[in-house]
BALOBA-1460 file (C-alpha; in Angstrom, 3 decimals):
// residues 96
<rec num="1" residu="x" x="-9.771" y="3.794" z="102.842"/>
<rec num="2" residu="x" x="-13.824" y="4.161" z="101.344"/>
<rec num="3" residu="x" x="-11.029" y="3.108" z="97.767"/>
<rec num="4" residu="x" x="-10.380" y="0.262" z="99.069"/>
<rec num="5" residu="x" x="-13.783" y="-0.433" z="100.485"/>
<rec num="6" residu="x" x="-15.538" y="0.230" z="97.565"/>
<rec num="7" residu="x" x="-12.903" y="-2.064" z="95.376"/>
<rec num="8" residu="x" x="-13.466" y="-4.818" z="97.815"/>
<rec num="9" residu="x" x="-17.824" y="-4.614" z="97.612"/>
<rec num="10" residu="x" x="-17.284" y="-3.945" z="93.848"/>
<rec num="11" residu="x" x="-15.173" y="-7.750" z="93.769"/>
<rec num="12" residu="x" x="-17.556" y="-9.252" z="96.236"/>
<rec num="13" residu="x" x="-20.559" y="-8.776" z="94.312"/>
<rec num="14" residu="x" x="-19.022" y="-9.440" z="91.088"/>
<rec num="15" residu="x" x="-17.850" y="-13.067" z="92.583"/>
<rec num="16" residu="x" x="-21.394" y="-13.726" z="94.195"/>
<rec num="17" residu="x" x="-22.628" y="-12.790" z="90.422"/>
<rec num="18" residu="x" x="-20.112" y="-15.347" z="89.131"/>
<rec num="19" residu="x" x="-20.805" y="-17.799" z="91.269"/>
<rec num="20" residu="x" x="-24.638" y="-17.687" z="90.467"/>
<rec num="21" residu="x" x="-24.310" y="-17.255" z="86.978"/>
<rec num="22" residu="x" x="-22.201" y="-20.802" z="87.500"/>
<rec num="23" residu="x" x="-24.706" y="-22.703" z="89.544"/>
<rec num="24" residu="x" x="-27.478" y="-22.009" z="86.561"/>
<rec num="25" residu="x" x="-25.209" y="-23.666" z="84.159"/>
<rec num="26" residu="x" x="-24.256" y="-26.578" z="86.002"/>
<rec num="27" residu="x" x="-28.445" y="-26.603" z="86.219"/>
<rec num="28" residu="x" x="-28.846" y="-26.014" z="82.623"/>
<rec num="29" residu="x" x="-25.625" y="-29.151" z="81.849"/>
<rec num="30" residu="x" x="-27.710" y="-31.610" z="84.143"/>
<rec num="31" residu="x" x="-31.189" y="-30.611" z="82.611"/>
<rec num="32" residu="x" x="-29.703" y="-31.299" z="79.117"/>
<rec num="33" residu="x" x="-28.829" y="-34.585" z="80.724"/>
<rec num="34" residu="x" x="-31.749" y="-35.763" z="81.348"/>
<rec num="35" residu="x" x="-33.639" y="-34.505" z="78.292"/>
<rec num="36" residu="x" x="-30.836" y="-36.331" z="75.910"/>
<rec num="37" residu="x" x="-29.672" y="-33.582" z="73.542"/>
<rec num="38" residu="x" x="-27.759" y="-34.257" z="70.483"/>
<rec num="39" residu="x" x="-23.877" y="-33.790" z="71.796"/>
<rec num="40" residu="x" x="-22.659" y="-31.869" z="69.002"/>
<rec num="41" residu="x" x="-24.329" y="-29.122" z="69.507"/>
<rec num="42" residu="x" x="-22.448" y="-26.130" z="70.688"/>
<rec num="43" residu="x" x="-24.513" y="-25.523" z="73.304"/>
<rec num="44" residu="x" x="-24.144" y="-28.938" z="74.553"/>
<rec num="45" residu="x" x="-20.195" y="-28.726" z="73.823"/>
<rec num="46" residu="x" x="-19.919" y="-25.418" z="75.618"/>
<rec num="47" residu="x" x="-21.794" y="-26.110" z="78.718"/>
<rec num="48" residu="x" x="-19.912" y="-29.129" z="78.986"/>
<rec num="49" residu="x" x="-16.542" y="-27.076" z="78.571"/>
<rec num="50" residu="x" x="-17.356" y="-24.937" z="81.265"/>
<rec num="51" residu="x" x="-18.571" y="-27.529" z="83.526"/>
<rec num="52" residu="x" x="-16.347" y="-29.780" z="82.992"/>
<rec num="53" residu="x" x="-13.144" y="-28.581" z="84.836"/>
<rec num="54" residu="x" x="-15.239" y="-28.923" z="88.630"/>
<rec num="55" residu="x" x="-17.401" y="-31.931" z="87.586"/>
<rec num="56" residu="x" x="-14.614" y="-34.316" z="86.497"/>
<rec num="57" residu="x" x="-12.742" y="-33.725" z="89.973"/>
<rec num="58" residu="x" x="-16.018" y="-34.551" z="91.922"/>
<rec num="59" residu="x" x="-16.869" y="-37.532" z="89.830"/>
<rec num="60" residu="x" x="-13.290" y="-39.199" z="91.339"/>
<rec num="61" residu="x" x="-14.289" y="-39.129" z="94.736"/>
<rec num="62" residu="x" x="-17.675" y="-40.411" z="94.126"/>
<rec num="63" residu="x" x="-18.366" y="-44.177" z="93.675"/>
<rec num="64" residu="x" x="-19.618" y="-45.113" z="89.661"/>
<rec num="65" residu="x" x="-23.213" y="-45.596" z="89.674"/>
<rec num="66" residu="x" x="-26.327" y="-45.009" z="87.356"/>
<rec num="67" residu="x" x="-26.678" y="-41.833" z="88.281"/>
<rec num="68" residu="x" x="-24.401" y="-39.025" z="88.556"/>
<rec num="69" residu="x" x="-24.061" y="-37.079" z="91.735"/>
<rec num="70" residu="x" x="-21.432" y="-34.666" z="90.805"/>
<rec num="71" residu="x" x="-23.895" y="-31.688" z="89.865"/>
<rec num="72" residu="x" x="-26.034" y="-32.060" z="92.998"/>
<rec num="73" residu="x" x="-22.269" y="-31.698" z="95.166"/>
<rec num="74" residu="x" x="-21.169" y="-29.082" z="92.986"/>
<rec num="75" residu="x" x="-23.988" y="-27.110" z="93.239"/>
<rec num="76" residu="x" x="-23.685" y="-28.115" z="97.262"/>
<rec num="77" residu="x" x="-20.238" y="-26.713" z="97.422"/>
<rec num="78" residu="x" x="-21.146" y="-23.893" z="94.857"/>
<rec num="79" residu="x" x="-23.933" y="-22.897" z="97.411"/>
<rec num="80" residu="x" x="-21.601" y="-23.229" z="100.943"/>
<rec num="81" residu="x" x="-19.136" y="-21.196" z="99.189"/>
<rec num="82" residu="x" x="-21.408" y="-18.534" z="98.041"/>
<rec num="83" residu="x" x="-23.237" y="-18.141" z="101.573"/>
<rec num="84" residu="x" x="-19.644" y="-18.739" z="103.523"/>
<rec num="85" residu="x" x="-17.188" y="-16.550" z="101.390"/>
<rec num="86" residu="x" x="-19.230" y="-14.142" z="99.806"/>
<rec num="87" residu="x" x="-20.821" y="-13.260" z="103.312"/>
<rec num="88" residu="x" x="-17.073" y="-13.404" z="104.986"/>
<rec num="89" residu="x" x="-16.243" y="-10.817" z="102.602"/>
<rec num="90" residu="x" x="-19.082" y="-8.683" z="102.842"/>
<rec num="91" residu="x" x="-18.715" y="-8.538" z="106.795"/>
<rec num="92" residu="x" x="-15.125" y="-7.244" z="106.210"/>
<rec num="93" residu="x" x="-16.593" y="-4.502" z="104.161"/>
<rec num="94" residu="x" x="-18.178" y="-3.478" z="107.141"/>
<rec num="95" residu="x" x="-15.881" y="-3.585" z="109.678"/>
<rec num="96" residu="x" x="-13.309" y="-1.385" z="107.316"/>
């Protein structure tokens, strides 16, 4: 059973590591935003690659306006999830 316990802390830490590494580039795709780089970079492109998959579902739900919100509830959600699931999984570590 410690197997199996071990496997599943192993997992949960390696998703809350995801998970963080995710929120700073959704940080780092709305700073570049703001500061207006050029869009072919390949930093731009990738950052926009990676973000783009949970952003563009967001943006339907949200009304059009000047600004875009979608970061700020990704990064929301991004944040619930990692406090919700990541501590839902570490108290079943402990009760194995």
């Amino acid at each position: 059973m410690f197997i199996f316990r071990n496997l599943l802390f192993a997992i949960t830490n390696i998703l809350n590591i995801a998970i963080t590494i995710y929120i700073w580039i959704i940080i780092a795709r709305a700073v570049i935003s703001w500061v207006h780089l050029d869009p072919r970079s390949s930093l731009v492109r990738i950052l926009y690659q990676i973000t783009e998959p949970v952003l563009a579902p967001i943006r339907k739900f949200l009304p059009p306006t000047g600004v875009d919100f979608s970061p700020l509830i990704a990064l929301l959600l991004l944040y619930f999830l990692q406090l919700f699931l990541i501590r839902s999984l570490f108290d079943l570590i402990n009760a194995i």
